[in-house]
Structure formats: C-alpha cells, structure tokens
N, C-alpha and C positions, 0 to 999 in steps of 0.2 A: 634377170639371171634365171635362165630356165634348169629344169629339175631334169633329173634324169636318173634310173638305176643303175648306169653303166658311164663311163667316159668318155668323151670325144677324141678324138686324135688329130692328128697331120691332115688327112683324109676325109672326115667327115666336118670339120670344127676350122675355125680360121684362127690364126693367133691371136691372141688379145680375148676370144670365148673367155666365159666365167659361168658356171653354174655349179649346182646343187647335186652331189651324187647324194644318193638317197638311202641308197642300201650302205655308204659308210658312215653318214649324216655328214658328210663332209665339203667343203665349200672350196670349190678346185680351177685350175685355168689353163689355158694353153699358149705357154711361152712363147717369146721371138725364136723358136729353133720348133713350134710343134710341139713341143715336148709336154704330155702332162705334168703340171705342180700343184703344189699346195701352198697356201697365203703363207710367209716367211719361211716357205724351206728353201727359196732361192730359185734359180731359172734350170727348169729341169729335174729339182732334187724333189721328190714326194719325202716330206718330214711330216709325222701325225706325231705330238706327244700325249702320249696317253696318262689316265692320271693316275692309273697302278702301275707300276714299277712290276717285271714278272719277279718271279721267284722271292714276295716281298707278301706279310701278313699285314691287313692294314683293320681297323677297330673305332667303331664311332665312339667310343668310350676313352679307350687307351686303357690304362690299368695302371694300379698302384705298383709301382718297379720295388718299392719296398717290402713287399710282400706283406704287409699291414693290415691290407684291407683287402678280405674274404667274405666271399658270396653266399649263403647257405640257399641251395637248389632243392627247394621243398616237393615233396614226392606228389606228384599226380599235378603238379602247377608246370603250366604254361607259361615261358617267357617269351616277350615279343619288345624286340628293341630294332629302333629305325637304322638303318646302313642307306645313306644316299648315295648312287652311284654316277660321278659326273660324265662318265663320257661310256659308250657301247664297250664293255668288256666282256670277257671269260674266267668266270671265278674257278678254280681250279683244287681249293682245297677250302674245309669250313674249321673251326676248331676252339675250342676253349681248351679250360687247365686247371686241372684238379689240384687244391692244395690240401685236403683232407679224403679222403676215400670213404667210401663206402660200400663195405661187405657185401660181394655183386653186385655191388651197382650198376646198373644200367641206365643211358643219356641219350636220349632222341634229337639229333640236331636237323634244322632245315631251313628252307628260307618262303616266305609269303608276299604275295603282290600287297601293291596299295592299292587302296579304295581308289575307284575311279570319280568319287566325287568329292573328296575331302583327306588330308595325311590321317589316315588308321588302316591298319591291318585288315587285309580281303581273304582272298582265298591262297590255299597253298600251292608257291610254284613247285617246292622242291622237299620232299620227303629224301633224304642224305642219310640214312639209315641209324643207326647205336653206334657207341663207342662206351667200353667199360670203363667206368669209373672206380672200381675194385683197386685202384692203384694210383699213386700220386702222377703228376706230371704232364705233360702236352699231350691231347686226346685231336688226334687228328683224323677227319674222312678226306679221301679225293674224289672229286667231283669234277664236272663237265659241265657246268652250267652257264648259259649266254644269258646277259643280263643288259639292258639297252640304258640308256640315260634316263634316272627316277628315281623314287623311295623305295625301297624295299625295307622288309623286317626279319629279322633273327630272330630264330625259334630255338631253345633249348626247353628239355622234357624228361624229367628223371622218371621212370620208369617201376625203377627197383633202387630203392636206398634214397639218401639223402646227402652226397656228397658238398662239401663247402668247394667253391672255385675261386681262382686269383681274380678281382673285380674292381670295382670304383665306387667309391663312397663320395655321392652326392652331398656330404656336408662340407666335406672339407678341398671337396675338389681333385680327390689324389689320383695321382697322374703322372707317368714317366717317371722320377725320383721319387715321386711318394709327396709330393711339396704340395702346399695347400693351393688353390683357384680362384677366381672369384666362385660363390655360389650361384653357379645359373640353372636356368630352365635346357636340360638336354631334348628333351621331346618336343615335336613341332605341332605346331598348335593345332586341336580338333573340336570337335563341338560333341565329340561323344563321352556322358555322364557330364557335361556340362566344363567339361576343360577348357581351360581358357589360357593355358601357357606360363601359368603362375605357381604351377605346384610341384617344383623341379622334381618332375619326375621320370625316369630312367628308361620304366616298360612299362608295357601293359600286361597284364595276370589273366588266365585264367584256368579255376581250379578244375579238379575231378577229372581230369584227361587222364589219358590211358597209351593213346597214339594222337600222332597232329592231327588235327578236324580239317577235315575241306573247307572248312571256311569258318575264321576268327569270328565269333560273338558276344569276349570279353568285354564287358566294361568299367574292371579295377585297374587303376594305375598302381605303381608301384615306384617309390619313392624313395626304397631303403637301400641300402649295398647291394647293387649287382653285377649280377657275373660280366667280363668282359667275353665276348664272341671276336671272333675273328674272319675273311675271308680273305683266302690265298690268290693270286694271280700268275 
C-alpha cells in the first residue's frame, strides 16, 4: 500500500488501489465506480469517525458531578495533567470551573507537547492566555489549536489568588455522579523522579512560576484532588 499526501482518482489510480494519505493519516481506496473511500464507509461514501464529537468538552479525568470534590489551585504552582488525543483534531476551546473564587484571581491555562523520549511534559505548545477566577463558574478560552495523534498535557497556573476548582479525587475515584472507582494509577508511566506507575498520581507540579516555561522541568507529582481541565472540539 503506497503513501501519499494527496488521493488517487479515476484517472491516475485503478479500482481496487489502497494507500496511505498521509496528510489525513488516513487509509483510503478506489472503489468499483473510481470513486475515492474510506475502509467501512461503503462504495464511494468517505466516512472518518472522529473520536471528539464537535461542539462536546471531553477531560481525562472527568469530574466529580456531585460537586464534592474541589481542587485547591495553589498560587505560583504549575499543573500539568496528560490529555491523550486518539485521532488528528482541532481543539477549539480549553476550560476548567471554579467552584470557589478568588479576589482577582487570575488562571493561566495552556497546553504542552510530550517528551519525545518518554510520557512527561516537554515544551509548551500553546500559551491560551488567563481567565478570572474572581467569580464562580465555567472559565472558558477559545482557541485554534491543531493537535495530531499523541499525549499532550494540561497546564493550569494561578497567577493571582488561590481559587478551589470542580476536580477528581483520586482516592475515591469520583467521577460523573460522584460514585466511588476502583483506585488506579491516572498517569502514564515515566521514569522521571523515579516513577514507576504506582503512585496514583494525577499531575505533575511545579512551583514558583509566574507564566508557563518553555519548557517543563518539574519533578513533583501530585497525588491529591485535582482540578478537572477540559478541551472543546
């Protein structure tokens, strides 16, 4: 099956071709009629199901629906929580949600590549600017950002204040009604500070920021309630 950035057609490609467009990542053929497809969208029909839903918030975490379990967003700390993304999207909007305010507060959200050698935090794709937390409720930015198949991480950064966020509490699991889970390991296994997959832990920390760093150099996880993040599509 040969690669290609572009389609075959009628014209260039014989019925029964199969290859690799490369610029969809997608694996496509040319029907008994010529026609370009795609593997079960049928003879002629291009069908891609994509795994975000548009106009849909999706969360590696989820969130306690009971409103039970709150995050406390400590001032000058870096959070960084894994978002794996299965198929080439367009993230469209970032967001978390205050459930306690704090008097101007201000929240730096964004998103950071993966290490190209190992799952941790690399360098920042996407500085997404502040959103107040001076106020309860869903803290939304829109964004523009093309995101291919991979790990990515969620940055959230309080600035000014110490605002509490709707979250998930890694002891009990809580999640969608607030019901307990089993207790697992959310974070995928690294070998940085010596992690090994066993310390269900949620994010990675790190303190003393001001603005997101060019490039992640924490090596605190963090294992207590944390905030739930969101990306829109």
């Amino acid at each position: 099956m040969p690669s290609t950035t572009t389609d075959f057609n009628s014209t260039t490609g014989r019925n029964g071709d199969i290859w690799l467009n490369t610029s969809s990542n997608t694996p496509k053929y040319l029907d008994a009629t010529g026609t370009v497809a795609t593997f079960g969208g049928g003879g002629g029909t291009v069908v891609e199901t994509p795994r975000f839903k548009s106009g849909y918030y999706y969360s590696y975490l989820g969130a306690d629906g009971s409103g039970s379990t709150i995050a406390s967003a400590s001032l000058n700390v870096l959070y960084l929580q894994p978002f794996y993304v299965g198929d080439n999207a367009t993230a469209t909007k970032i967001a978390v949600y205050v459930t306690t305010l704090a008097a101007g507060g201000v929240m730096r959200l964004g998103i950071y590549n993966n290490s190209a050698t190992e799952d941790y935090p690399n360098t920042l794709l996407l500085d997404a600017g502040t959103v107040s937390t001076a106020t309860v409720g869903s803290k939304v930015i829109t964004i523009n950002q093309t995101l291919t198949q991979g790990l990515y991480w969620l940055a959230y950064l309080s600035t000014t204040g110490a605002p509490s966020l709707i979250g998930f509490n890694n002891v009990t699991g809580a999640a969608g009604g607030g019901g307990a889970a089993p207790n697992t390991t959310m974070m995928p296994t690294s070998t940085i500070a010596g992690f090994s997959g066993g310390a269900n832990a949620l994010a990675w920390t790190l303190s003393g920021q001001t603005s997101l760093p060019a490039t992640f150099t924490g090596t605190t996880l963090f294992n207590s309630n944390t905030a739930s993040m969101w990306l829109g599509f």
